[in-house]
C-alpha positions in Angstrom: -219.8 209.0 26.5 -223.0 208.0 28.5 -222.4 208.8 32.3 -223.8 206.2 34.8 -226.0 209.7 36.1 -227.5 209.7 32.8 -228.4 206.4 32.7 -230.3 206.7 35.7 -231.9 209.8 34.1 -232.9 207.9 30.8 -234.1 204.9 33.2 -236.8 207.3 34.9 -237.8 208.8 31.8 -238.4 205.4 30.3 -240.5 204.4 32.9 -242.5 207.1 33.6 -243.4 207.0 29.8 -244.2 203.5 30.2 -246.8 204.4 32.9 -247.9 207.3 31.2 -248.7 205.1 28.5 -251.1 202.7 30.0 -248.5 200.2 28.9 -248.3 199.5 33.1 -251.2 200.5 35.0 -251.9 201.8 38.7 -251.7 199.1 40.9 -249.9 196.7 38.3 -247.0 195.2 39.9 -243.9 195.9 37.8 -241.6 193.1 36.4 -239.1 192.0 39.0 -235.8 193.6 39.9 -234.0 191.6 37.4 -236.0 191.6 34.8 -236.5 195.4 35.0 -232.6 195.8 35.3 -231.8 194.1 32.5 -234.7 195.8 30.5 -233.2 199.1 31.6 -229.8 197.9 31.3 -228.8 199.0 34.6 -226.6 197.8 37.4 -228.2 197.3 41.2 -226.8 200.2 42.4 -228.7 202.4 39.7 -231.9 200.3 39.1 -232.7 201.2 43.0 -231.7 204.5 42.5 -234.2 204.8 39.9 -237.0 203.3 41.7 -236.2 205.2 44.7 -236.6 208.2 43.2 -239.5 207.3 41.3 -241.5 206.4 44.9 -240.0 209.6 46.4 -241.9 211.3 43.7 -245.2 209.2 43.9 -244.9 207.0 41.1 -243.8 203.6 42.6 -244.0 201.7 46.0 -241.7 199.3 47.0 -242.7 196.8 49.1 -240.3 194.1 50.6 -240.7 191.1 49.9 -243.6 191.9 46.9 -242.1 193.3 44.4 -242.8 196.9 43.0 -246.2 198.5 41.9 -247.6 201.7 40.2 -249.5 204.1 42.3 -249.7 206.9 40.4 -250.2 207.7 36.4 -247.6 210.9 36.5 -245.6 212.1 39.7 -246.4 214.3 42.2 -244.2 216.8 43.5 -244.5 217.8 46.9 -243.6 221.2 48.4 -239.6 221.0 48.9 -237.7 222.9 51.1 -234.0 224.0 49.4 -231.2 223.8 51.2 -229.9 226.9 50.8 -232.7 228.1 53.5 -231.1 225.7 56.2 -227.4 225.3 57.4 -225.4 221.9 56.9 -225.5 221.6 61.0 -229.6 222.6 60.6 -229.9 219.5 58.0 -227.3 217.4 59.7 -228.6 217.9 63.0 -232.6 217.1 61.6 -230.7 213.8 60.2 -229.4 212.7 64.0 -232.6 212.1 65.1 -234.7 210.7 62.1 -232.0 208.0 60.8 -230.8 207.3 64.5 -235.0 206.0 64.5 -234.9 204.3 61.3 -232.0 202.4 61.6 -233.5 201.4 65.3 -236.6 200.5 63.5 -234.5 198.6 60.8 -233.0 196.9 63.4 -236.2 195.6 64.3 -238.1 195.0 61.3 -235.5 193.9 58.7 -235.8 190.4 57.2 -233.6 188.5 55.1 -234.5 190.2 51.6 -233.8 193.4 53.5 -230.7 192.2 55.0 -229.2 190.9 51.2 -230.0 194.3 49.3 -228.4 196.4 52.3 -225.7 194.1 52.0 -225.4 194.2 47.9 -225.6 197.9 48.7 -222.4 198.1 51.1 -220.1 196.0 48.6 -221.4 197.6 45.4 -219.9 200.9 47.0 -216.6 199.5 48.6 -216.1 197.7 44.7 -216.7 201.4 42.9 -215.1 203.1 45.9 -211.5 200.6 44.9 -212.3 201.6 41.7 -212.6 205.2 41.4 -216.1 205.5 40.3 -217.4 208.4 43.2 -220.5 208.8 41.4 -221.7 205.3 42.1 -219.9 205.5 45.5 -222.8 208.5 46.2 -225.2 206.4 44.3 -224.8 203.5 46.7 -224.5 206.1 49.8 -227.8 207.8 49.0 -229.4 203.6 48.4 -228.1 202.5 51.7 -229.6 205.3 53.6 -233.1 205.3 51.6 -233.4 201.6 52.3 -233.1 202.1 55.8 -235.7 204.4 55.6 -237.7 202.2 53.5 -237.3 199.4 56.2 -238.0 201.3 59.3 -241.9 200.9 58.1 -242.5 204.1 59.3 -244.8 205.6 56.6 -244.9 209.6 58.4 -240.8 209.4 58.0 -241.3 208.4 54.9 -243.0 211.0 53.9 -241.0 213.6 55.8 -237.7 212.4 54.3 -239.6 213.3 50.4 -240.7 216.4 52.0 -237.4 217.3 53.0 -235.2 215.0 50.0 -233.5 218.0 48.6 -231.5 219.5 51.5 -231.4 216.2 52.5 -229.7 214.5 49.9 -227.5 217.6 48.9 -226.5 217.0 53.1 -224.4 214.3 51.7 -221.0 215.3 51.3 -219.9 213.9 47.8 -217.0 211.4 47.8 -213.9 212.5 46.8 -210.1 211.2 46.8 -208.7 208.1 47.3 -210.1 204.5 48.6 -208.5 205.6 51.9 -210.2 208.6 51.9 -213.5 206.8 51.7 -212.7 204.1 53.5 -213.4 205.2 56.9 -217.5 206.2 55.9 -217.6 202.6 53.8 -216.6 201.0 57.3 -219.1 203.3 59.3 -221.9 201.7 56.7 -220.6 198.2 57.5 -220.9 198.9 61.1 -225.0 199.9 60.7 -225.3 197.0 58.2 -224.1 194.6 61.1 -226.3 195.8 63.6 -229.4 195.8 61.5 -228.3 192.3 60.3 -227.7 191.2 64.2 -231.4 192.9 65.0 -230.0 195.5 67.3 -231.8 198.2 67.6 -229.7 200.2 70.2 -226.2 199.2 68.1 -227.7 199.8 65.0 -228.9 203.5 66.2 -225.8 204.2 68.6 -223.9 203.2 65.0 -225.9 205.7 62.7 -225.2 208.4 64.9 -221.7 208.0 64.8 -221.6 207.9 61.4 -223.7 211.3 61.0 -221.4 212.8 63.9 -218.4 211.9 61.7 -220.2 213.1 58.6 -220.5 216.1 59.6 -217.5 216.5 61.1 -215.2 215.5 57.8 -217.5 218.7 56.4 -216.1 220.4 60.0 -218.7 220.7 61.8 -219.2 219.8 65.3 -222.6 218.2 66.0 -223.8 218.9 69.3 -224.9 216.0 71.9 -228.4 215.2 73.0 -230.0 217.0 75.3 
């Protein structure tokens, strides 16, 4: 049986062999969102799973409001610090203070394409969360919080948060249990969706910060308060 990881695997694959190929060329804006889902045969959750990872690793940009285009003919992998160098409070701690700025920024700079795929994002994880599926519960999580990122415009955090992508995605605590077990996270989302989505920078940072703080301290681990 083909898991929904794999999927997502074959999906990068098949478009990094398409680039390689010439068949799309650097700077060549890529079919649209729909188009490319259904040639990948991929839900929304995935497709922007794949093309997240594919920008993390130098292949794509995505550009709101554009569409998607090539920038390199094979990835790039940039030096990556492992997380088993760094403590879950280090990461966690690092994660306070550069999402409590993006979601600010997001706040700010978010328009109403922006605002629909955050939105898409929140109830494609509270439909897999009702319905078992965690890996596209942590599929969604780790697409909420890239496109936060993504929307901030900040092109140094950016690059910080590829620098840093594997202790900072393995930060995540995986879902696990019951809908009321994830529940409570699902909500904290909804909470930073709304701020962003009301253009409140000081709610929508004060509400990412909660939601790390209570992150970490389902993983127990008490985050300590700023200085």
């Amino acid at each position: 049986m083909t898991t929904k990881m794999s999927v997502v695997q074959q999906a990068i694959q098949e478009i990094e062999t398409r680039i390689g190929a010439g068949e799309w060329q650097v700077g060549q804006r890529l079919p649209s969102q729909h188009e490319l889902a259904k040639m990948l045969q991929l839900s929304r959750a995935s497709l922007r799973e794949t093309l997240s990872h594919l920008e993390s690793r130098g292949l794509l940009s995505i550009k709101p409001g554009k569409g998607v285009y090539v920038t390199a003919r094979s990835p790039t992998e940039p030096r990556q610090w492992g997380f088993e160098n760094y403590s879950f409070a280090e990461v966690m701690a690092m994660r306070l203070q550069l999402e409590g700025f993006a979601a600010a920024h997001a706040a700010a700079n978010a328009v109403a394409e922006d605002i629909a795929s955050l939105e898409a994002s929140v109830a494609d994880a509270y439909q897999a969360a009702k319905q078992g599926d965690l890996l596209l519960v942590k599929l969604c999580d780790l697409d909420f919080h890239a496109q936060i990122i993504r929307i901030a415009g900040n092109r140094l955090l950016q690059e910080i948060i590829k620098l840093i992508r594997q202790p900072y995605e393995q930060s995540k605590t995986p879902p696990h249990g019951s809908f009321a077990d994830m529940e409570p996270a699902l909500a904290e989302h909804q909470r930073i969706f709304l701020a962003i989505k009301m253009g409140e920078p000081h709610l929508a940072r004060t509400a990412m910060e909660q939601h790390l703080r209570n992150a970490a301290r389902r993983a127990n681990v008490q985050l300590s308060e700023p200085f």
